[in-house]
C-alpha positions in Angstrom: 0.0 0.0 0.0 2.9 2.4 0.8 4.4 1.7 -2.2 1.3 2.8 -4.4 1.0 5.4 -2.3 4.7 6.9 -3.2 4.0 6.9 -7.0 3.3 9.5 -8.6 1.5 9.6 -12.1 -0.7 12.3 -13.3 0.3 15.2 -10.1 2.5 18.1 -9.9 5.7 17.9 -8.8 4.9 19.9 -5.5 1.5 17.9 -5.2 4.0 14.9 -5.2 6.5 16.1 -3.0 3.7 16.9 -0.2 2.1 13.4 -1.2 5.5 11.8 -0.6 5.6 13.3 2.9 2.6 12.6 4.0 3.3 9.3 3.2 6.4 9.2 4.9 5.1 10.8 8.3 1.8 8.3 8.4 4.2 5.4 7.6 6.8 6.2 10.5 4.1 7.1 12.7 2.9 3.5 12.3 6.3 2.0 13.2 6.9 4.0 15.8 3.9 3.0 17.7 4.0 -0.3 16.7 7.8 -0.6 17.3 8.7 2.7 19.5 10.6 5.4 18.6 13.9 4.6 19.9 13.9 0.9 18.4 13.0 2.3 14.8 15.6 3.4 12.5 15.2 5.5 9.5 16.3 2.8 7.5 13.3 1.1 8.7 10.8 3.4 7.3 12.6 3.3 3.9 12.5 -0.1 3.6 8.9 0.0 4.6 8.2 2.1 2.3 10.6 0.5 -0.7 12.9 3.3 -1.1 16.1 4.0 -0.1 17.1 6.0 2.8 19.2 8.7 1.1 15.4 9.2 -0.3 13.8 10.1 2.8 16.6 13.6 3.3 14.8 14.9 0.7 11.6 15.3 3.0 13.1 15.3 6.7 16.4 16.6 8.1 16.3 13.9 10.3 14.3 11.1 12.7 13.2 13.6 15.1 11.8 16.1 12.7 9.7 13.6 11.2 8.5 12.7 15.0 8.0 16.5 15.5 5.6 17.2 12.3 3.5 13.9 13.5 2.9 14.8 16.6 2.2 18.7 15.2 -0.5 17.5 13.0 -1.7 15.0 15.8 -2.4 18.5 17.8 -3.6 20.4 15.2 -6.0 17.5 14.4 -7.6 17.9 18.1 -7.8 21.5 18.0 -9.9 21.8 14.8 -11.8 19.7 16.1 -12.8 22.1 18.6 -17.0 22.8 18.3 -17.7 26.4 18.8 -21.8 25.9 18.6 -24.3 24.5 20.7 -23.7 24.5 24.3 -21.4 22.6 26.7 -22.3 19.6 26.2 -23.2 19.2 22.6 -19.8 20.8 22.1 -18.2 18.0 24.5 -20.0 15.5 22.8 -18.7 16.4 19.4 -15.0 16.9 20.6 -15.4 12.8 22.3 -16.3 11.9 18.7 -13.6 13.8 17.1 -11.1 13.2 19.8 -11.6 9.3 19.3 -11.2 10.0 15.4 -7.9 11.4 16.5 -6.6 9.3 18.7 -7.0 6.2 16.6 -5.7 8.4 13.5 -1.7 7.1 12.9 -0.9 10.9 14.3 -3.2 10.5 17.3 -2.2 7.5 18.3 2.0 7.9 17.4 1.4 11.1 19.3 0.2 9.1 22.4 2.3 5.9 22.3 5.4 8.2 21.9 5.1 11.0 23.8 7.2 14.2 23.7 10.5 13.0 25.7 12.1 11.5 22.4 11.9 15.0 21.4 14.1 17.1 21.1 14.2 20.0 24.2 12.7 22.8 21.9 10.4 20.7 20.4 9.4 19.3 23.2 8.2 22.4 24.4 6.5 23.6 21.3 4.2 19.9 21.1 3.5 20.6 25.4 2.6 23.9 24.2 -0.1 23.0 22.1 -1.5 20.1 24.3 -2.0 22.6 26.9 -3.9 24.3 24.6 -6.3 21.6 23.7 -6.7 21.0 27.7 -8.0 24.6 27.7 -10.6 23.4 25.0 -12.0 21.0 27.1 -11.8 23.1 30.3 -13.6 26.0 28.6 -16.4 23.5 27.3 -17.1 22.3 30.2 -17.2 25.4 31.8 -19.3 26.7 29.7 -22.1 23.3 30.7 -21.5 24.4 33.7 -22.7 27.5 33.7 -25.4 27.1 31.1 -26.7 23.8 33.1 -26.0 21.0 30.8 -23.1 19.9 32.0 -23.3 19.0 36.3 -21.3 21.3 38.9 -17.3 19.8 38.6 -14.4 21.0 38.7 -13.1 21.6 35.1 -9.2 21.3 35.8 -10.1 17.9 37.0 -12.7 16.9 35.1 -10.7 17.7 31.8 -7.6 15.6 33.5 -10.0 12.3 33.8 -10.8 13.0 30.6 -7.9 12.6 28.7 -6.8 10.1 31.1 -9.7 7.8 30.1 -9.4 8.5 26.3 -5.8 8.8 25.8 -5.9 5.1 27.1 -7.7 3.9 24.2 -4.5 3.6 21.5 -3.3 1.2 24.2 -6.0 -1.4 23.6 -8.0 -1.0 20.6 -7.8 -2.1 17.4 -9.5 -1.1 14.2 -9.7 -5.1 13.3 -11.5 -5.7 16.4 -15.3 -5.6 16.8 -15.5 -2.0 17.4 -15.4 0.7 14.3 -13.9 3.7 15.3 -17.5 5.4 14.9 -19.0 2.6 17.7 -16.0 3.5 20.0 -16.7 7.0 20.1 -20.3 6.5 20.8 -19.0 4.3 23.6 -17.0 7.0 24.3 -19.8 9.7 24.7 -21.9 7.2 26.6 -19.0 6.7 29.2 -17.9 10.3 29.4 -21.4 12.3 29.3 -23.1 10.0 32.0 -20.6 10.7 34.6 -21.2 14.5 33.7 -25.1 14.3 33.1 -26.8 17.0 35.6 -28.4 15.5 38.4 
């Protein structure tokens, strides 16, 4: 499949190039979940994806920018997915379901099986940066039930931190071959998460 992929009849030669990357980045996001970061080489996503690994400088300066720009689209993945309609808890209802999307996306879940300390410091930072960010998401969404009533009296800090506890569990365990499809497990999901925060 990654070899199709990496042809390139009938595009542009930028179309290709960004074709080419993306292919590289969900490929090594694969194998480094599947594998880990530190026990994959580069010369394992090369031969993964039938090229050579001279090839893969032309795209990425090195192992750790490749982790970076995964982990940035992982991020930018969950905060699009940010509802700004309805209130709080139609809009935390539709970020479970988009969450779960993510999460089980090869970003999301590289981005959660990895985790920023192969990074390095600078980067680091920059991905922590915009996770805080989509922590303040949730907090604000459920401040907002709060306060409009359809969402019961919690504390949002904490309530946002069992949150993505529970859900950042799932790339752990599941497994798109299984019995669930992705759009079963966020219903799940929602079920799990909106009952504990149904107003009594």
């Amino acid at each position: 499949m990654a070899r199709r992929a990496w042809s390139g009849v009938g595009q542009g030669r930028q179309e290709l190039f960004e074709r080419k990357r993306q292919v590289v980045l969900r490929t090594a996001a694969r194998i480094f979940s599947e594998r880990g970061f530190y026990q994959t080489t580069l010369a394992d996503v090369a031969d993964e994806l039938h090229v050579s690994k001279p090839a893969l400088y032309h795209y990425f300066k090195s192992k750790d920018e490749i982790l970076l720009e995964i982990q940035r689209a992982a991020i930018a993945q969950m905060t699009d997915a940010a509802p700004d309609s309805g209130n709080g808890r139609e809009r935390l209802t539709a970020f479970v379901r988009r969450y779960v999307a993510m999460i089980t996306d090869e970003f999301g879940t590289c981005l959660i099986m990895t985790g920023v300390l192969p990074l390095e410091p600078k980067n680091r930072q920059s991905v922590r940066a915009g996770s805080k960010n989509v922590e303040k998401i949730v907090r604000d969404i459920l401040r907002q039930g709060v306060q409009d009533g359809s969402i019961a009296p919690c504390d949002p800090k904490i309530a946002a931190m069992l949150f993505f506890g529970a859900l950042n569990w799932i790339p752990y365990w599941y497994r798109a071959s299984g019995e669930l499809g992705t759009e079963q497990l966020a219903e799940r999901a929602v079920d799990f998460v909106m009952t504990g925060l149904r107003p009594r």
